[in-house]
C-alpha positions as CSV (number, residue, x, y, z in Angstrom):
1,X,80.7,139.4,139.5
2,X,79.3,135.7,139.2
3,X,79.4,133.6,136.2
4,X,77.2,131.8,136.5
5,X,74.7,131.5,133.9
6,X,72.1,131.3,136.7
7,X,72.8,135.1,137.3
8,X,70.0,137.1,136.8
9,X,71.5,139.2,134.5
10,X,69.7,141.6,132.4
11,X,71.6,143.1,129.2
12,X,69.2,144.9,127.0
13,X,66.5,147.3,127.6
14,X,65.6,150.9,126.6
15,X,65.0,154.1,128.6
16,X,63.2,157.7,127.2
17,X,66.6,158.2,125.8
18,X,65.7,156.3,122.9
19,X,62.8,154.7,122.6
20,X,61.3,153.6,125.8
21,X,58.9,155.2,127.9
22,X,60.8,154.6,131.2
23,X,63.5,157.5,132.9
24,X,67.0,155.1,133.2
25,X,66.5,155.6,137.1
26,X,62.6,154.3,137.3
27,X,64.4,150.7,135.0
28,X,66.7,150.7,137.5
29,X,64.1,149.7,140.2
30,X,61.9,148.4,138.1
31,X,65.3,146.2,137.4
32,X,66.3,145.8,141.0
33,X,62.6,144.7,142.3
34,X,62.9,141.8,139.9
35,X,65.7,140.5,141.3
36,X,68.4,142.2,138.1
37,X,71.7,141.3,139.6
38,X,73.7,142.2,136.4
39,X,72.1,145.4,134.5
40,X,72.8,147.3,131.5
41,X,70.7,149.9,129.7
42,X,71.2,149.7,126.2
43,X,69.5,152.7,124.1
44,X,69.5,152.7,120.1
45,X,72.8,154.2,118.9
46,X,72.9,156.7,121.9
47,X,74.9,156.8,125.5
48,X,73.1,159.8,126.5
49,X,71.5,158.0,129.6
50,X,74.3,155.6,130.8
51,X,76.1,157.9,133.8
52,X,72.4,158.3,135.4
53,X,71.4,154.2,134.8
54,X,75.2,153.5,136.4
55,X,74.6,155.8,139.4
56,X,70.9,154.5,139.6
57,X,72.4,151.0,139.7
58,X,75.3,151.8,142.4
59,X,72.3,153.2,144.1
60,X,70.2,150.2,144.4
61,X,73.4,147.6,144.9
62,X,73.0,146.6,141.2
63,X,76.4,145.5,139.1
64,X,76.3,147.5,136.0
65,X,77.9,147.6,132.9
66,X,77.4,150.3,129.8
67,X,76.1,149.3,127.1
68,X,74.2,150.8,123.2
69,X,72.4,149.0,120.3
70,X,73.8,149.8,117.6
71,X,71.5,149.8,114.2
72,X,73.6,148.5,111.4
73,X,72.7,147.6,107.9
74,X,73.8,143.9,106.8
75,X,72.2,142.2,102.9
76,X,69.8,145.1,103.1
77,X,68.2,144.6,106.5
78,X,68.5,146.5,109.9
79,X,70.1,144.5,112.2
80,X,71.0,145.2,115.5
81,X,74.5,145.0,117.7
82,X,74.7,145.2,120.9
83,X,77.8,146.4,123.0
84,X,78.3,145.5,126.1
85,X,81.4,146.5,128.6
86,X,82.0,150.0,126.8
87,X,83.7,153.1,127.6
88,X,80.8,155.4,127.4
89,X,82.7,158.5,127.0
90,X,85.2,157.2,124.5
91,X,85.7,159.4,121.6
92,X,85.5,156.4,118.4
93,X,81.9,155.2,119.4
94,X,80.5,158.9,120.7
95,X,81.4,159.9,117.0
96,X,80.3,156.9,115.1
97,X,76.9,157.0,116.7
98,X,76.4,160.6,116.3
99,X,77.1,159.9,112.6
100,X,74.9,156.9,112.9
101,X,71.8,158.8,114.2
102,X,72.3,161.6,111.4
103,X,69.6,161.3,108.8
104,X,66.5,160.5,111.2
105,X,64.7,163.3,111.4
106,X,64.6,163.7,107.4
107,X,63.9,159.9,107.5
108,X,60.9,160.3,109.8
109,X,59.5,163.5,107.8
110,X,59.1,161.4,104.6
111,X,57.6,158.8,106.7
112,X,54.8,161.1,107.6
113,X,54.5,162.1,104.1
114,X,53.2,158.6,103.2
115,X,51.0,158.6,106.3
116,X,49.4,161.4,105.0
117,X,48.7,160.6,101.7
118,X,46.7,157.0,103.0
119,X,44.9,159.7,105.6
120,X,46.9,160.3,108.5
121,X,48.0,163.7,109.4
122,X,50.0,165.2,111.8
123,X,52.5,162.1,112.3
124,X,55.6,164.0,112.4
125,X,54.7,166.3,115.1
126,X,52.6,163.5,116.6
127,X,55.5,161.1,116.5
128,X,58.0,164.1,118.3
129,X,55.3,163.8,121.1
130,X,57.0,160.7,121.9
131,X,60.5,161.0,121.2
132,X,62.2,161.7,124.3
133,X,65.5,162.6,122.5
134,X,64.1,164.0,119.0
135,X,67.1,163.6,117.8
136,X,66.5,159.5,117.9
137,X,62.7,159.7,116.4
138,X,61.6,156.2,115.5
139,X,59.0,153.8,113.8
140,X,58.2,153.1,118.0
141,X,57.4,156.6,118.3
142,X,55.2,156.5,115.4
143,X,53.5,153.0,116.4
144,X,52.5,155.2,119.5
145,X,51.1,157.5,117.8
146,X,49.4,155.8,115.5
147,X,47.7,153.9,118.4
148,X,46.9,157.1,120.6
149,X,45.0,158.4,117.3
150,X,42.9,155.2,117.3
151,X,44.6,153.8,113.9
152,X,45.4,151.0,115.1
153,X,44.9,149.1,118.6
154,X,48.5,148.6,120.1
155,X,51.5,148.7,118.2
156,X,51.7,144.8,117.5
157,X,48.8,146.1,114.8
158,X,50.7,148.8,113.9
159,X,53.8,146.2,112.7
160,X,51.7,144.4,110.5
161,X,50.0,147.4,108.8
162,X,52.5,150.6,109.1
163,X,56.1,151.2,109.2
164,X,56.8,147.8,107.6
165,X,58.4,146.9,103.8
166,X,56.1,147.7,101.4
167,X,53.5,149.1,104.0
168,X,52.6,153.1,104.0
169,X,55.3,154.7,106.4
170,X,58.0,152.5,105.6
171,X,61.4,154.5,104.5
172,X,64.3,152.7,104.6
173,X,68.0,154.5,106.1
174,X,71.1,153.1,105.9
175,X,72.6,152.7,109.1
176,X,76.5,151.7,110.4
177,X,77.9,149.2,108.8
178,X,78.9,145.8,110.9
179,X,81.9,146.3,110.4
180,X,81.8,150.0,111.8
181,X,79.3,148.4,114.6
182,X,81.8,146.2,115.9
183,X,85.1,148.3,115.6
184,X,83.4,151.0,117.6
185,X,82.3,148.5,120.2
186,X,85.7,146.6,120.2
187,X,87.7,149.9,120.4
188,X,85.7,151.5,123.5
189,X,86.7,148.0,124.9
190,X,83.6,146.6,125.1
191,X,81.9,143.2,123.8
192,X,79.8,143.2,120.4
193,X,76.8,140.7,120.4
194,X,74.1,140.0,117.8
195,X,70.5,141.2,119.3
196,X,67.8,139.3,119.3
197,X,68.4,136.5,115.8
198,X,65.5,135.4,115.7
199,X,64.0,138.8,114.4
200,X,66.0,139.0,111.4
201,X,63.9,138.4,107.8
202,X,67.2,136.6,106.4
203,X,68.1,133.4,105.1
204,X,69.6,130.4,106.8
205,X,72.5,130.9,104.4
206,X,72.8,134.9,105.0
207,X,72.3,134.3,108.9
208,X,75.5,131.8,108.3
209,X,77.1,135.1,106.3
210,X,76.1,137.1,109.0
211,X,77.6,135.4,111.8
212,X,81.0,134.5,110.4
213,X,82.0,137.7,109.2
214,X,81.2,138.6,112.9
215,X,83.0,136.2,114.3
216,X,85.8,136.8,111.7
217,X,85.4,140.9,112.9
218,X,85.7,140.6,116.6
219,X,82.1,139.9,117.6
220,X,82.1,137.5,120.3
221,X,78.7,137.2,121.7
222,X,75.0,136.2,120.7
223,X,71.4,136.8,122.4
224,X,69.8,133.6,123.8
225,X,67.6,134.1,126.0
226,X,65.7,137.7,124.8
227,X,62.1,138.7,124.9
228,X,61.4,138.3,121.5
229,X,62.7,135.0,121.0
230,X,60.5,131.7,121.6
231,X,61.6,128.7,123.7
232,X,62.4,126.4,120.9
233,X,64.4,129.6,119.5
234,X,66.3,129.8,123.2
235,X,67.3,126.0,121.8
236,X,68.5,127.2,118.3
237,X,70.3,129.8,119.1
238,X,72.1,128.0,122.4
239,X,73.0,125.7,119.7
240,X,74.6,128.7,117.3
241,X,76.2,129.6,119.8
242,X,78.3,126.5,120.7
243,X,79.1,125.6,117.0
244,X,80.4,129.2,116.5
245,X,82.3,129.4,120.0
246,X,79.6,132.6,120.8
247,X,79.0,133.7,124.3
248,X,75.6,133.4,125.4
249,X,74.0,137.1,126.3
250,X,70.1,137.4,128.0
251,X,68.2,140.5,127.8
252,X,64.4,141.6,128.1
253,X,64.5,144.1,124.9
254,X,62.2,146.0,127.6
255,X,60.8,149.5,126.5
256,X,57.5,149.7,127.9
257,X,55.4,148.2,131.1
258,X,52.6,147.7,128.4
259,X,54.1,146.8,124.9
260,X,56.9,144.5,126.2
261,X,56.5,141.1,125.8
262,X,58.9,140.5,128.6
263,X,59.4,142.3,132.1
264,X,63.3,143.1,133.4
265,X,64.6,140.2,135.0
266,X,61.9,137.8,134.4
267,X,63.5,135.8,131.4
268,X,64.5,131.9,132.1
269,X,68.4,131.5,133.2
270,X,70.7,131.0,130.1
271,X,71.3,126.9,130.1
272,X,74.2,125.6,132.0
273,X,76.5,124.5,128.9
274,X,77.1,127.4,127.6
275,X,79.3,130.9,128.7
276,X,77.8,133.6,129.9
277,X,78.7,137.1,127.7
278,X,79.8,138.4,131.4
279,X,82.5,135.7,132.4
280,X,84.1,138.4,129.9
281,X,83.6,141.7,132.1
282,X,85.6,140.1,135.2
């Protein structure tokens, strides 16, 4: 395994098993046609689909390597952790995640109580529609919803109306800590890595909080190069990175061929100066 930071590596994506729209084996070609050298599935605090994306990979030639998002609340705020390199079928993070996704279903049922008093009925059942794996029902598969029932054009809408603080729908759940986060990850002997820091509604001070006591935890990597991130923010965080001795990670955050801002394997290459999160799987 290469590297490089030229690798076209792609280390974050979602299949039906959470909340994407894709079956693991269709990302892996969909993965392997746009030249994915390097490919992990990473599905919100669930492991449920990695043995069919690692047999899809071997399949297709594709170096894989397990991974999960973990949803953690950090200063109030849902944050998100990736683990990379994991034992999928180790007992510590099987456990902490089932804990983890425990409380979602009564979360989205009060969610779809405050749809219906601002007009919208059915949301619940609607929402299930979507869900793959009820068990992981989400604000995504209410944004489709919402969008199927004409509420709101495409989910980008739905963000800014629904679902959001101090919008109907919102309900706030308190999720893993990151300390919990990281210990899982560490002791299935994978690598913990921030998602995506440039979504985050925190502080410059609390972002410095947040990656210290990361850093001071065991967390060892950061996203880059991800599809929600800009190209000036590909430059800020590059730069985080090397002042906090981070390794550099790239993923798509790819859930759906029509609400992703990014395709698999179509990001830019992580710059040259800094180390790739997989020199550490080797």
């Amino acid at each position: 395994m290469s590297s490089f930071p030229t690798l076209n590596a792609d280390l974050h994506c979602h299949s039906v098993v959470s909340d994407g729209t894709l079956t693991p084996e269709v990302l892996a070609e969909r993965a392997q046609a746009n030249g994915v050298h390097l490919w992990a599935l990473t599905d919100h605090d669930e492991l449920g689909g990695q043995e069919r994306a690692r047999a899809a990979a071997n399949a297709l030639k594709m170096d894989y390597v397990s991974g999960v998002e973990i949803s953690v609340t950090w200063m109030g705020q849902t944050i998100h952790i990736v683990g990379l390199g994991i034992d999928a079928n180790h007992a510590g993070i099987i456990e902490g995640l089932r804990q983890t996704r425990d409380g979602r279903a009564n979360r989205a049922k009060l969610m779809a109580e405050q749809l219906l008093k601002v007009g919208i009925p059915g949301a619940y059942e609607g929402a299930l529609h979507f869900a793959g794996n009820h068990d992981l029902i989400s604000r995504t598969h209410f944004a489709r919803y919402l969008v199927e029932q004409g509420v709101c054009r495409d989910t980008e809408e739905v963000f800014k109306k629904y679902l959001v603080e101090d919008k109907p729908g919102y309900v706030p759940h308190q999720w893993a800590t990151l300390d919990n986060a990281v210990a899982w990850i560490k002791g299935a002997g994978g690598v913990a890595v921030i998602a995506h820091p440039g979504r985050y509604k925190l502080t410059a001070l609390q972002m410095g909080e947040l990656y210290q006591h990361f850093k001071d935890i065991g967390g060892l990597g950061i996203e880059v190069i991800t599809g929600s991130h800009s190209p000036d923010q590909y430059k800020t965080y590059g730069k985080i990175a090397q002042h906090y001795g981070f390794l550099a990670s790239r993923g798509s955050d790819f859930h759906d061929p029509d609400e992703s801002h990014v395709d698999l394997g179509t990001l830019p290459h992580l710059p040259d100066h800094l180390t790739p999160v997989w020199s550490a799987f080797h």
